[in-house]
N, C-alpha and C positions, 0 to 999 in steps of 0.2 A: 784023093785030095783031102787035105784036112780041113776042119771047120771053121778056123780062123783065116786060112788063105781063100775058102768059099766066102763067108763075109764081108773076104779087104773087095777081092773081085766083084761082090755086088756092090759095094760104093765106088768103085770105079767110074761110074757115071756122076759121082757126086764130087768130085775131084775137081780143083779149077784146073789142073793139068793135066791134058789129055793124051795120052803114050807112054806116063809111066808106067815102069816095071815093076807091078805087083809082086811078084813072086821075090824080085831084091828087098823090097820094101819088107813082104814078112819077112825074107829072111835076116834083114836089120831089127828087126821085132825080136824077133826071136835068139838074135845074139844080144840085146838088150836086155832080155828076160833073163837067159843063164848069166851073163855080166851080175845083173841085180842078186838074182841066188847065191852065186858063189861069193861075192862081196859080203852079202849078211852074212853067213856061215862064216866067212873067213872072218870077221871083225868080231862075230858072239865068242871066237876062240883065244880069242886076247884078253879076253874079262879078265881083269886083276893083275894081268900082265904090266909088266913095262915097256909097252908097246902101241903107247897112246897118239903113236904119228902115224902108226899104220893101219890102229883100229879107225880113227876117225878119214883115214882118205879110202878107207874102203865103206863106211857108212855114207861119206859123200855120193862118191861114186855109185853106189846102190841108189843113191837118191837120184843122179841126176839122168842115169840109166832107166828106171821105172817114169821119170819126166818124158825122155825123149821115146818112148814106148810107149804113151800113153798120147802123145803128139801124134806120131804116125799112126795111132789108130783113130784118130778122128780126122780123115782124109779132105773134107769138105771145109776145114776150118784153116787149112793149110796153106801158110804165107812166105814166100818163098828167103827173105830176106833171114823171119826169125827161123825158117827152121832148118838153114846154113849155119846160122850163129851156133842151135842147140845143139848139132852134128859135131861143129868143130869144138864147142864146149863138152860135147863127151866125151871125143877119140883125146883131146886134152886131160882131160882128168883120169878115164882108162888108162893112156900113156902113164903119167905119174903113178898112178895107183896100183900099175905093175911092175914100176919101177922099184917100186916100194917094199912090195910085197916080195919082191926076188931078193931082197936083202935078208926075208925070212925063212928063204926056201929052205935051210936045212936045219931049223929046228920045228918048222911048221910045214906037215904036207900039202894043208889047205893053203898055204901063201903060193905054194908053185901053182896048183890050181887055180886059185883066183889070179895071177899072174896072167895067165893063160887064158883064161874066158875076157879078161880084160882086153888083154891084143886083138884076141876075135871080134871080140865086139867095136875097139876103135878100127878094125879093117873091115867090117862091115858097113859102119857108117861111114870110111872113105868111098867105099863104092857107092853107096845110097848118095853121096855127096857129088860122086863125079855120073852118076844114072840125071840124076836134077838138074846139072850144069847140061845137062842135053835132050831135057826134056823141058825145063820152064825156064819159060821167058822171063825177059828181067824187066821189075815191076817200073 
């Protein structure tokens, strides 16, 4: 077990909801984290480019990826309304932002891949989204 998924597991008690799935949870985490990496890298490769729609929705996107990554790791702070909102405002923006980036795919290898870490990560927070819909209660 790794040391971040030890960590989410000891706040599990610190959680207002009681049966969520830890281990979707990191692994929403953790496709949030690759989303955020592969975004920077793919938008540092546009410098000077004429490609200033797809630099800046993948600087978005890296931002609002390392937001919602940083939400789920403070488990006890966790309200259930906003962090439906931040779920469907990522897998929203990831959607665009891969959308985008596949328009680059063949003159940029990093656009197929940020393309890519993007889907995963909004299909990670559909599951984190529909794991909540049946784990907390509605406020």
């Amino acid at each position: 077990m790794n040391m971040a998924m030890q960590m989410m597991e000891s706040h599990q008690k610190d959680m207002p909801v009681q049966g969520m799935d830890m281990a979707m949870m990191q692994d929403c985490i953790e496709a949030c984290s690759a989303c955020e990496q592969a975004c920077t890298m793919c938008s540092s490769t546009m410098t000077g480019e004429d490609m200033s729609m797809c630099m800046n929705m993948c600087m978005n996107t890296a931002d609002i990826c390392g937001t919602m990554m940083r939400m789920m790791m403070r488990p006890a702070g966790m309200h259930r309304e906003s962090m439906m909102a931040m779920l469907q405002a990522t897998m929203t923006m990831c959607m665009a932002c891969a959308d985008e980036c596949m328009n680059h795919k063949d003159m940029h290898a990093d656009c197929a891949m940020c393309a890519e870490a993007c889907r995963q990560c909004a299909m990670a927070c559909q599951k984190m989204m529909d794991a909540m819909n049946g784990a907390m209660p509605m406020a």
